[in-house]
C-alpha positions in Angstrom: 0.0 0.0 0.0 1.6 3.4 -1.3 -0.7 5.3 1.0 -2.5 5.7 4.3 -0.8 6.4 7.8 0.6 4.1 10.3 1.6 4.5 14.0 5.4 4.1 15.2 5.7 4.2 19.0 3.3 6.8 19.3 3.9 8.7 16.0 1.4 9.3 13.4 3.5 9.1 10.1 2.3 8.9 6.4 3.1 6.0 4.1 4.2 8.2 1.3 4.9 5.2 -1.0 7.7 3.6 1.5 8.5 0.4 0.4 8.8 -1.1 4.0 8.3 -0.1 7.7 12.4 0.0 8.2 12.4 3.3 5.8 9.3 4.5 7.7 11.2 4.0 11.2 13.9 5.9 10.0 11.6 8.9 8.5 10.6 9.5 12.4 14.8 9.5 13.5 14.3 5.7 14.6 17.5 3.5 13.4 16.5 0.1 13.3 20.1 -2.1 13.3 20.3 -4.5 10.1 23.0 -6.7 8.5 21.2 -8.1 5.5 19.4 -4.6 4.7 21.7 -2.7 2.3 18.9 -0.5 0.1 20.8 -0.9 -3.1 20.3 -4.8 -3.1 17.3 -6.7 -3.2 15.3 -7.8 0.2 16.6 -10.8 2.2 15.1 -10.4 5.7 17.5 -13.4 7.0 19.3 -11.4 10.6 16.0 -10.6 11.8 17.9 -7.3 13.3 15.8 -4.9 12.1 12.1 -6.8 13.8 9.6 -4.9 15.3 6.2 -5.8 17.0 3.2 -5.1 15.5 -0.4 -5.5 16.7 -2.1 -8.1 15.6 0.8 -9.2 13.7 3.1 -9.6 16.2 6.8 -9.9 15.6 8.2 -8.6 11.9 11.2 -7.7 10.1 10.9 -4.5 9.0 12.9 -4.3 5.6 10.8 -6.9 4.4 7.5 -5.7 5.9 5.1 -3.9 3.6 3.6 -0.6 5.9 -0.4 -1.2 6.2 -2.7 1.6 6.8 -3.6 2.0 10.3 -0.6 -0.2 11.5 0.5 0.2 15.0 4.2 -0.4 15.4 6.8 -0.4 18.2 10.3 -0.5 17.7 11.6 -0.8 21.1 9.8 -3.1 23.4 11.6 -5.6 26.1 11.1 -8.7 24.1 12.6 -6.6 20.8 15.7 -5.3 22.7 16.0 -9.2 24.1 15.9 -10.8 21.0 18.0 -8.2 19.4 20.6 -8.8 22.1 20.2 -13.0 21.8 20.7 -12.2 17.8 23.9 -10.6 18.2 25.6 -12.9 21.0 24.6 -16.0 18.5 26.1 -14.5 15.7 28.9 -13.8 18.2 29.2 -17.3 19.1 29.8 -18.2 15.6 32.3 -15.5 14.5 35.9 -15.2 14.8 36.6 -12.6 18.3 39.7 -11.8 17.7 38.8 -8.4 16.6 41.8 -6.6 17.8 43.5 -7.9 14.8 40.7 -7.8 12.5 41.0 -5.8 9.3 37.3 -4.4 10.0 38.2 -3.5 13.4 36.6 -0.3 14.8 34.8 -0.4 11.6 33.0 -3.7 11.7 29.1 -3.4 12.0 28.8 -6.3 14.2 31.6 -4.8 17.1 29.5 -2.0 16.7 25.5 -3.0 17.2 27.6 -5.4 20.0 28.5 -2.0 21.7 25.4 -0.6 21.3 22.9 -2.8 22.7 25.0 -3.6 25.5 26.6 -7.2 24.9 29.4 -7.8 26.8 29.7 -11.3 27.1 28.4 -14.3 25.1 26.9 -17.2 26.5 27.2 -19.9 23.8 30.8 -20.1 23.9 33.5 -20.3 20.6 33.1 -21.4 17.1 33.7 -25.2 17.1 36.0 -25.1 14.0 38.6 -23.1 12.0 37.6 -22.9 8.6 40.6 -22.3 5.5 41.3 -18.3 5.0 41.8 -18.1 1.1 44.3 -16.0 0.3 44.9 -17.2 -3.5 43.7 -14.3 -5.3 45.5 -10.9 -5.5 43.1 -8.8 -4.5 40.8 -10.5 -2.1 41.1 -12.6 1.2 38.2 -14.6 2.2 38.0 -15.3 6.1 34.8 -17.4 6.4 35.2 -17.8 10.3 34.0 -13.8 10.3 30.8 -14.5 7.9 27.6 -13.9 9.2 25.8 -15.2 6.7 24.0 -11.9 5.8 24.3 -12.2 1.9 25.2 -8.7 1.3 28.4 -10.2 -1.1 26.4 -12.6 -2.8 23.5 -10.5 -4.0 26.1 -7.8 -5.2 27.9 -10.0 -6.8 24.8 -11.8 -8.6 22.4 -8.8 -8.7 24.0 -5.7 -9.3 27.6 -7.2 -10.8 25.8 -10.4 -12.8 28.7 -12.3 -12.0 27.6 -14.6 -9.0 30.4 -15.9 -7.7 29.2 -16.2 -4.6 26.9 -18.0 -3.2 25.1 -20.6 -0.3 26.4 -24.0 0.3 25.2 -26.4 2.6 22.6 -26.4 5.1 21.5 -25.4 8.8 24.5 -24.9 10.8 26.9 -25.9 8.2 25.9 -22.8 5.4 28.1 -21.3 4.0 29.2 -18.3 1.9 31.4 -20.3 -0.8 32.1 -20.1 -4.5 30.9 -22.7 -7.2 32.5 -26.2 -5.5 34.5 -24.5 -3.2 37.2 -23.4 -5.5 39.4 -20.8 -4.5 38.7 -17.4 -5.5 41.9 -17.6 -7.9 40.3 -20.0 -9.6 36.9 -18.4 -10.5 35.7 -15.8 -12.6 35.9 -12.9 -9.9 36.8 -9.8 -12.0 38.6 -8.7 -8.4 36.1 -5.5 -8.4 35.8 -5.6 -4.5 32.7 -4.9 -4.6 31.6 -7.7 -2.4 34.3 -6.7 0.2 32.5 -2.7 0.4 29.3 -4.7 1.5 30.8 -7.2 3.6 30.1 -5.7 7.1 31.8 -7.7 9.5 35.5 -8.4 7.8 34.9 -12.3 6.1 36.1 -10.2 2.8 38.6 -7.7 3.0 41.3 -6.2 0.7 44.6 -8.3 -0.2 47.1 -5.7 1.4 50.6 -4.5 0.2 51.0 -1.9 3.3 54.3 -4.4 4.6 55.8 -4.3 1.0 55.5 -0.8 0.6 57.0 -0.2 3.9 59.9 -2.6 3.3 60.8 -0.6 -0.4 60.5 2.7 1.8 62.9 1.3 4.0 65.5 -0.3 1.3 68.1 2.4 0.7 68.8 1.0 -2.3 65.7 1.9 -4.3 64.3 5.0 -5.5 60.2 4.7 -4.7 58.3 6.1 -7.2 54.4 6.9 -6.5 51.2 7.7 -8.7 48.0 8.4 -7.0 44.8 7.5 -9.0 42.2 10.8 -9.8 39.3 9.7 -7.5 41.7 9.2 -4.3 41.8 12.5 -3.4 38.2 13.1 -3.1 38.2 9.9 -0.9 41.3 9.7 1.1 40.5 12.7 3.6 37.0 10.3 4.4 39.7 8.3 6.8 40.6 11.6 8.8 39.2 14.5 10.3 39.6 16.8 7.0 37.3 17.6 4.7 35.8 15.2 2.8 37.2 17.4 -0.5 40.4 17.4 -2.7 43.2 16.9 0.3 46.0 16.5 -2.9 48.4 18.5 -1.4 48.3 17.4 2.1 48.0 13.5 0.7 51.4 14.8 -1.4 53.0 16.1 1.9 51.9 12.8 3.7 53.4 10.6 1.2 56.8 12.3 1.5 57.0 12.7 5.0 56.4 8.5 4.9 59.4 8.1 2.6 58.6 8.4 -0.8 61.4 9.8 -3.1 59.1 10.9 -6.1 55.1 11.8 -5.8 53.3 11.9 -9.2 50.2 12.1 -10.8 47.9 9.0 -12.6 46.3 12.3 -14.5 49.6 12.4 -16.7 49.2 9.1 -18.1 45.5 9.7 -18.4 45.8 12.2 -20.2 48.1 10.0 -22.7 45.4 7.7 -22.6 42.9 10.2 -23.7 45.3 11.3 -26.5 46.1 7.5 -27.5 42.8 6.2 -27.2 41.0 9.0 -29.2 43.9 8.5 -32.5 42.9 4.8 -32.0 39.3 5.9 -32.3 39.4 8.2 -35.3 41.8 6.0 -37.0 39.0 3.3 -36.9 36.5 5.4 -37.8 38.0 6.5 -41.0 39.9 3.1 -42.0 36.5 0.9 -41.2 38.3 -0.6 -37.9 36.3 -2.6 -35.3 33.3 -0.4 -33.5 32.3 0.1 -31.1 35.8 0.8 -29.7 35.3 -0.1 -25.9 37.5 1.6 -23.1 40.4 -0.1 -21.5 40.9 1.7 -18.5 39.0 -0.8 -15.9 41.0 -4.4 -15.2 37.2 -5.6 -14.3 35.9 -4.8 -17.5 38.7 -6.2 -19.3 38.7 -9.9 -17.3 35.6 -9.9 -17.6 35.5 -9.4 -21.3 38.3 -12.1 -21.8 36.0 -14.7 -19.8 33.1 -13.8 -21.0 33.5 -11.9 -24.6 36.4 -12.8 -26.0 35.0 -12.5 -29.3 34.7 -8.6 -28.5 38.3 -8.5 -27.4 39.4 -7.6 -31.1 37.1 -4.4 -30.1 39.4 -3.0 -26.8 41.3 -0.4 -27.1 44.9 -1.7 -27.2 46.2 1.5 -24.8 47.2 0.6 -21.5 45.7 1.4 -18.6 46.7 4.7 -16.9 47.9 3.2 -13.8 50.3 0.6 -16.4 51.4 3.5 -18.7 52.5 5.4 -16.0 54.6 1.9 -14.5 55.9 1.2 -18.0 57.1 4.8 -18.2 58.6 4.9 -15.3 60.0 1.8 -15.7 61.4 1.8 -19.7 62.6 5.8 -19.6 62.2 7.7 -15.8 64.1 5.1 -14.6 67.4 5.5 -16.7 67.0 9.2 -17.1 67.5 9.1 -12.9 70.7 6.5 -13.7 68.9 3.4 -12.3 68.0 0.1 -13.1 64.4 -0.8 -13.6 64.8 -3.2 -10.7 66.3 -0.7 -8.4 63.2 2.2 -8.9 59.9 0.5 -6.9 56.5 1.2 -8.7 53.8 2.4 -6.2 50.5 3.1 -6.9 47.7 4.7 -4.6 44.2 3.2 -6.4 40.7 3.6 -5.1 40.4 -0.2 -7.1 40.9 -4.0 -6.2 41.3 -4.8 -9.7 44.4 -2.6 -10.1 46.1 -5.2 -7.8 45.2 -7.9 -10.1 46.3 -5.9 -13.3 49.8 -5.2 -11.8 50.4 -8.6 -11.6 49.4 -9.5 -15.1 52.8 -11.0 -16.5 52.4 -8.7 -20.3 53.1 -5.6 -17.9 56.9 -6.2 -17.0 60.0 -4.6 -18.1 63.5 -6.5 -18.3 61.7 -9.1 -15.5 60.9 -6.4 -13.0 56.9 -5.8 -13.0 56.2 -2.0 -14.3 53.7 -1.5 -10.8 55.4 -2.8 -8.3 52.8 -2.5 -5.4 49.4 -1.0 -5.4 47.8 0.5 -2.4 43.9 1.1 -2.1 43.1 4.5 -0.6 42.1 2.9 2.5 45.5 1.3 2.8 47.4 4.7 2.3 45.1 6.3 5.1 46.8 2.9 7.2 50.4 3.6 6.2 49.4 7.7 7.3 48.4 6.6 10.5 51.1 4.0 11.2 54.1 6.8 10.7 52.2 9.4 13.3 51.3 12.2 10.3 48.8 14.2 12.0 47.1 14.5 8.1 44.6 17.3 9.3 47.7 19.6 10.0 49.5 19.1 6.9 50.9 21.6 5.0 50.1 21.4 1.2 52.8 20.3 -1.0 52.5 20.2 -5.3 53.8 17.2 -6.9 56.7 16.3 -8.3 58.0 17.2 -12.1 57.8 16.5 -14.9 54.9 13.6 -14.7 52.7 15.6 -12.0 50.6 17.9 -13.7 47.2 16.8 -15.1 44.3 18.0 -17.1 40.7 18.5 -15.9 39.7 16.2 -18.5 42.3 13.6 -16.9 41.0 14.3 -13.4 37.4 13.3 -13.9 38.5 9.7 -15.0 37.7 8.8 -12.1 33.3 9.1 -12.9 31.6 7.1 -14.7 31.7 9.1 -18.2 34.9 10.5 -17.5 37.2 8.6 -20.2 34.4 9.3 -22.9 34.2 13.1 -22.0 37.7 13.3 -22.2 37.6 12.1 -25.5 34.7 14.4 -26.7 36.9 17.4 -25.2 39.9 15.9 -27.1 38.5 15.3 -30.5 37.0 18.6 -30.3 40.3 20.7 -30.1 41.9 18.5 -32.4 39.7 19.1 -35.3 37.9 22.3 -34.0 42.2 23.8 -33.2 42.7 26.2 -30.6 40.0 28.5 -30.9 37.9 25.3 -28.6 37.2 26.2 -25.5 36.2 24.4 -22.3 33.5 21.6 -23.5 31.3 20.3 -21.2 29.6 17.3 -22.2 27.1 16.9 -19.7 25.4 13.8 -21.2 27.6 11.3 -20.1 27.5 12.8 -16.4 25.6 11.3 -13.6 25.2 7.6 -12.2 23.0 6.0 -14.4 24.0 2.2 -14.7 23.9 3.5 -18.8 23.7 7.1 -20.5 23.7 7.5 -24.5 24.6 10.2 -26.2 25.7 11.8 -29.3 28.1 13.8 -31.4 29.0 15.0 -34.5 32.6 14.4 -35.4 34.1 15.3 -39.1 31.0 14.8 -40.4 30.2 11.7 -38.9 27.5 11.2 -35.8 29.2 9.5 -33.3 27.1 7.3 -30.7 28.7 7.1 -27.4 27.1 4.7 -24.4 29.1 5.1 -21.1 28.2 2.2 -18.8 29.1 1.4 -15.3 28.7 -1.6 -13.0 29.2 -5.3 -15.3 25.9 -6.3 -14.9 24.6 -3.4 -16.8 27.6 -3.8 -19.3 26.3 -7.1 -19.7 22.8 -6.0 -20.5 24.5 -3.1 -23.0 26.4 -6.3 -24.8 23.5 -8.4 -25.2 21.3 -5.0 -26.7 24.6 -4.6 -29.1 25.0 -8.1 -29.9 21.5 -8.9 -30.9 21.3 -5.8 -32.8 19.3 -3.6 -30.5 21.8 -1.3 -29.9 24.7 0.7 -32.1 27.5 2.6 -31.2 30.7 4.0 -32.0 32.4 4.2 -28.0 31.6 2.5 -25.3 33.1 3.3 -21.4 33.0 0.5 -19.1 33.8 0.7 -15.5 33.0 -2.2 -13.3 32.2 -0.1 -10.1 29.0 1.6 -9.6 29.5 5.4 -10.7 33.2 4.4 -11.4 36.4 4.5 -9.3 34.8 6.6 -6.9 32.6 3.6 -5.8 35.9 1.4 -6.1 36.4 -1.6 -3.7 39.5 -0.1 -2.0 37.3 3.2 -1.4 36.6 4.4 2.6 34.2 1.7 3.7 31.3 4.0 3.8 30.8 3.5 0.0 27.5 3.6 -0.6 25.4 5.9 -3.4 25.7 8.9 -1.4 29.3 8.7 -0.5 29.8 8.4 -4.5 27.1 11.2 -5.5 29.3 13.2 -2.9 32.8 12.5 -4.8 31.5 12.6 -7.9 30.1 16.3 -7.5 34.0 16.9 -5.8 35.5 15.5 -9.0 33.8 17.7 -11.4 34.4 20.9 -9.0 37.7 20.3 -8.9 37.6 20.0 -12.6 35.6 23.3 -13.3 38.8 24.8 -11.6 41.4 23.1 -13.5 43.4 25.7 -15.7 44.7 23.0 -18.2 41.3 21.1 -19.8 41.9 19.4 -22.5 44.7 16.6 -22.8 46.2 18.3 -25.7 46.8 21.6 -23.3 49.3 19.5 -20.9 52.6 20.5 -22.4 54.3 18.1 -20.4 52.5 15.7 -21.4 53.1 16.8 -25.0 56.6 16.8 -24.3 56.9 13.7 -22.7 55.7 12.2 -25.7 57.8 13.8 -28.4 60.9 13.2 -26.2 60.6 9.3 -25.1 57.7 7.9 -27.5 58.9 10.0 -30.9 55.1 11.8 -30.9 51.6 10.8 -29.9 50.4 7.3 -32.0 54.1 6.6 -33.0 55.5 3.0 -33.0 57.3 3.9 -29.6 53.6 4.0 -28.1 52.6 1.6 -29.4 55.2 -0.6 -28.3 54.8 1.1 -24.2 51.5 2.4 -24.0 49.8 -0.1 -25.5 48.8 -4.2 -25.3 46.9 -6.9 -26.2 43.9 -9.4 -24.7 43.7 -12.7 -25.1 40.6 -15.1 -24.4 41.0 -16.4 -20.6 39.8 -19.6 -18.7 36.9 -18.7 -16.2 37.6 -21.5 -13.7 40.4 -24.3 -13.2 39.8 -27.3 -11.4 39.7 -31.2 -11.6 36.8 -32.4 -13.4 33.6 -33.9 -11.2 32.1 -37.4 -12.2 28.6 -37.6 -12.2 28.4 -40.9 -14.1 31.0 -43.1 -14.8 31.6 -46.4 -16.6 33.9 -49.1 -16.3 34.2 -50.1 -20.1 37.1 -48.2 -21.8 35.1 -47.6 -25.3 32.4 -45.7 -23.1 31.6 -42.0 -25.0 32.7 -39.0 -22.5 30.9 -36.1 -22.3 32.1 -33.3 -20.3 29.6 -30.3 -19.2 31.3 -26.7 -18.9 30.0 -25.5 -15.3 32.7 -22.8 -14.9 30.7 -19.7 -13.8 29.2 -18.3 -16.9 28.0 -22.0 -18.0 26.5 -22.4 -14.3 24.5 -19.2 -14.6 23.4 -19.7 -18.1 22.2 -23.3 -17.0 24.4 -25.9 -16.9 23.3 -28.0 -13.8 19.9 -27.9 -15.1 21.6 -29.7 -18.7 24.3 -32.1 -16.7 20.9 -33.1 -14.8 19.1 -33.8 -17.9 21.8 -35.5 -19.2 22.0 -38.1 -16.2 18.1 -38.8 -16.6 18.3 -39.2 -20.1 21.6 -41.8 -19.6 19.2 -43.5 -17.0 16.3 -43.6 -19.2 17.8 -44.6 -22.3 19.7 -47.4 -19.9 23.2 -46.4 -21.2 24.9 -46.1 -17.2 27.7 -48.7 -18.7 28.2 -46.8 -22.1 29.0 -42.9 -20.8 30.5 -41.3 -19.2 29.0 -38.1 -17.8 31.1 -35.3 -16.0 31.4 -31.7 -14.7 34.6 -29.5 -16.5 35.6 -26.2 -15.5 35.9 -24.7 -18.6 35.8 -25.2 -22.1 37.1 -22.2 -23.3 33.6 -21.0 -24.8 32.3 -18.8 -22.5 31.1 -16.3 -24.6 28.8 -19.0 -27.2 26.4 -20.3 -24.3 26.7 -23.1 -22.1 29.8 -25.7 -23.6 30.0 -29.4 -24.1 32.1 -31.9 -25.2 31.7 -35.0 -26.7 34.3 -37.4 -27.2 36.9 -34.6 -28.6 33.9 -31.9 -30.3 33.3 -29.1 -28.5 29.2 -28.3 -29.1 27.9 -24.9 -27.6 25.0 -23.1 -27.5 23.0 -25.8 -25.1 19.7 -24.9 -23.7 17.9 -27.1 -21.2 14.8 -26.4 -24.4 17.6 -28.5 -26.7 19.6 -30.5 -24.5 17.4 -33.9 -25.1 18.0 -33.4 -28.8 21.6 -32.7 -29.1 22.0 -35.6 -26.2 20.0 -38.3 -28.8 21.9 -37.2 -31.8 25.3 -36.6 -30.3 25.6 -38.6 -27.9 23.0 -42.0 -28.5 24.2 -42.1 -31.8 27.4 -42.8 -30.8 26.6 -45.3 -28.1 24.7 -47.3 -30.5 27.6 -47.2 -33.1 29.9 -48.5 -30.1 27.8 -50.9 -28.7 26.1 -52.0 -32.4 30.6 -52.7 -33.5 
């Protein structure tokens, strides 16, 4: 019901289309405690937190309560504060206590809503058992000891990423949080987004930290440390402290040096050489009849993503580099011998507000005479740690610019870090270059804001370019389907995997929800209104930079540093699992992919079809049946093999037929010779 009034503990209060009685408690100042709530997922209503009592109804969770015209509620009675307080010591009981040193600590929900209702002891004693920590990917570290069970990561992961790599295993006391057969989260097809660890309220996910390695190059006399900090860090970082939430660049500058670092730079000079790269890529397509839409390359997530699950789009990528791994090979290939060093002996650092970055550093294309080109990468949250370890009072900072000659930036480079930043900076770039200097600023409002997808249009050398700027993978899923089936056309497309980009990164301040990134997104593009230099083409440095090292902008020397290649990826690894096996050795094999794109798309559903139809058609002895990780298909549908052909495209609407002609057929030629 979308209208009426209700009563909460005393309080007349009009429905006013609330969706639930939690947001109508918190219209009248009343904070209900949740874990499962978070109000850009769906409704789960699984810690029963958040009940209230209701007359004539009795107890309810509120998130998933629908508000009732002439409801009387009360939030706060003795057997809700009781129950509240038995919630919390069972989840207690089952959780790992040693919070001291606990990555979430002082920060975790459940230490907190302990505190606050007063629980000071538990009754139930410890957890009975010690489950694995996985620490295999480079990102992530999964602690399932610390799970609550409340979901958050798995419905972000399914329903607002599309990935699902998470999920619930088991039953009763033995759930679990896991991923598809328990395989380590190396070994699936996470796109390291971290996503699921800015949900996770209690410290089960956390970031993979690098804070002891940067310390230990900070401390080696020997090396020269290097640092780039990412655009949407410094409307971040000052989150962790008592500044202002604003742009704190020069006092992040000053607390970088005073922690050791030899050289502070800017991510927004390589940014801007990825605007200038990217949009010659573009034009030169557009005029030679390359591959369009020309996607972005700027977000590991995306690109993972699009080499487990597109790889038949990959010929679409831009080949440039990243910002964050132009700026390492640069430093890497030229800084480093212009200062008289070895590549080895000059240590990489980068300060990212993104997971994924972690991942990308350590992709083995992105080395340079066997040294990688980023060395370490911080998330702002772990830069804030290495502030606080070494004492810097950060609010009392003096400001200090960065160093030269790779620390100055364009305002088209700065607001990389939106959603729509990369494909503005484009338009703005492609607008001096054939309009000259007479351009001014351009604003290209359009591709602003933090819609999952915004379209928009220009006319370049007589051509109308169609531009789609899309954040968050499930919606770029959505946009690739639209595209591939011939619903959609464009020219560019931006991809970032984080919601509103890497402002809502994983390794963001944990408060990194929509109105923490609707406040840095409106920071970015202030900061940008100020910026003197707005177009990539205006950084003379940059300019420079090029003409110097690379022998000019789209030159062979770019090409060869600044730029890369994709190549098709598996989506899961593992040893294969038997589902129906038979002792004869002339018995046809059939392998079904159930790597993660397969499982979503339905391939339990055919590997269970499969088995009835092998028990129907009384051929147990003849086949056998098993579950493969991948197939190296994943972007044709759910995979199978048959004896050595690879068939894809399998529905659970045409599994029966391709089972009696592909497989049947030959177990009657087998058993008929």
């Amino acid at each position: 019901m979308s209208t009426g009034k209700v009563t909460i503990d005393g309080q007349v209060v009009e429905i006013n289309e609330a969706k639930n009685v939690l947001e109508l408690a918190r219209r009248v100042g009343v904070e209900l405690p949740t874990f499962c709530y978070h109000s850009e997922l769906s409704i789960y209503g699984a810690c029963r937190l958040c009940m209230v009592e209701v007359e004539k109804m009795g107890l309810v969770a509120s998130c998933s309560t629908v508000p009732m015209d002439g409801m009387v509620i009360r939030t706060n009675t003795e057997r809700v504060r009781r129950l509240r307080r038995m919630i919390i010591e069972l989840l207690l009981a089952n959780h790992d206590r040693e919070c001291p040193t606990c990555a979430k600590s002082t920060s975790c929900k459940l230490q907190k809503l302990a505190k606050q209702f007063g629980v000071t002891k538990v009754r139930f004693g410890n957890r009975d058992e010690q489950l694995p920590i996985d620490e295999s990917a480079s990102s992530i570290i999964k602690d399932p000891n610390k799970c609550i069970l409340c979901g958050d990561c798995v419905r972000m992961c399914k329903e607002i990423q599309g990935i699902g790599v998470w999920d619930f295993a088991f039953r009763g006391s033995e759930t679990q949080v896991t991923t598809a057969f328990d395989k380590k989260l190396a070994d699936v097809s996470c796109v390291n987004c971290g996503q699921c660890v800015s949900v996770c309220p209690t410290g089960a996910l956390t970031v993979k930290s690098e804070v002891d390695k940067a310390w230990e190059a900070i401390y080696d006399t020997d090396k020269t440390v290097v640092v780039q900090i990412a655009p949407a860090v410094r409307v971040a970082l000052g989150e962790e402290f008592a500044a202002n939430t604003g742009d704190v660049t020069g006092k992040m500058v000053a607390a970088l040096k005073k922690v050791g670092a030899d050289k502070v730079f800017d991510t927004l000079f390589t940014a801007d050489m990825t605007t200038i790269e990217e949009s010659m890529e573009f034009m030169d397509r557009l005029k030679n009849g390359g591959k369009l839409p020309l996607f972005t390359s700027c977000c590991p997530g995306w690109i993972k993503y699009s080499e487990q699950a597109h790889s038949d789009l990959l010929g679409n990528l831009s080949s440039c580099r990243s910002p964050q791994q132009m700026f390492g090979s640069m430093v890497k290939k030229h800084y480093a011998s212009r200062i008289g060093k070895e590549p080895k002996d000059v240590v990489s650092i980068s300060i990212m507000p993104c997971t994924a970055k972690k991942f990308e550093a350590k992709r083995p294309e992105f080395e340079t005479e066997g040294s990688p080109d980023v060395d370490i990468v911080l998330t702002t949250v772990e830069l804030a740690q290495m502030i606080k370890e070494a004492g810097v009072i950060f609010e009392e900072l003096d400001p200090v610019g960065y160093d030269n000659p790779l620390g100055m930036g364009s305002g088209g480079a700065l607001i990389f870090g939106a959603s729509g930043g990369v494909a503005e900076s484009v338009v703005r770039f492609v607008a001096g270059y054939i309009g000259g200097e007479d351009v001014g600023r351009v604003d290209f409002y359009p591709v602003r804001g933090m819609d999952g997808l915004k379209e928009a249009e220009i006319e370049v050398a007589g051509n109308t370019v169609k531009i789609a700027v899309v954040n968050g993978i499930g919606n770029a899923e959505k946009l690739i389907q639209r595209i591939k089936n011939g619903e959609a056309d464009y020219h560019v497309v931006e991809v970032m995997s984080c919601p509103g980009g890497c402002i809502g990164g994983g390794g963001q301040p944990d408060v990194n929800d929509t109105a923490a990134r609707v406040r840095r997104l409106k920071e970015i593009y202030d900061l940008d209104a100020v910026k003197q230099v707005h177009k990539a083409q205006d950084n003379i440095y940059v300019n420079k930079i090029l003409e110097e090292w690379f022998g000019g902008a789209g030159s062979s020397g770019t090409h060869h540093d600044l730029h890369t290649t994709y190549t098709p990826r598996r989506r899961i690894t593992g040893k294969p699992i038997d589902i129906n096996t038979s002792e004869k050795g002339d018995s046809v094999q059939i392998s079904v992919c159930v790597g993660t794109g397969c499982y979503l798309r339905g391939s339990y559903d055919i590997m269970n079809k499969f088995a009835e139809l092998i028990k129907h058609l009384d051929m147990e002895e003849h086949v056998d049946l098993h579950g493969t990780f991948c197939l190296e298909k994943c972007d044709q549908g759910v995979s199978i093999k048959v004896g050595d052909e690879i068939i894809t495209g399998v529905t659970a609407e045409n599994a029966e037929h391709i089972f009696k002609t592909n497989v049947a057929m030959k177990v009657d030629l087998a058993v008929n010779n």
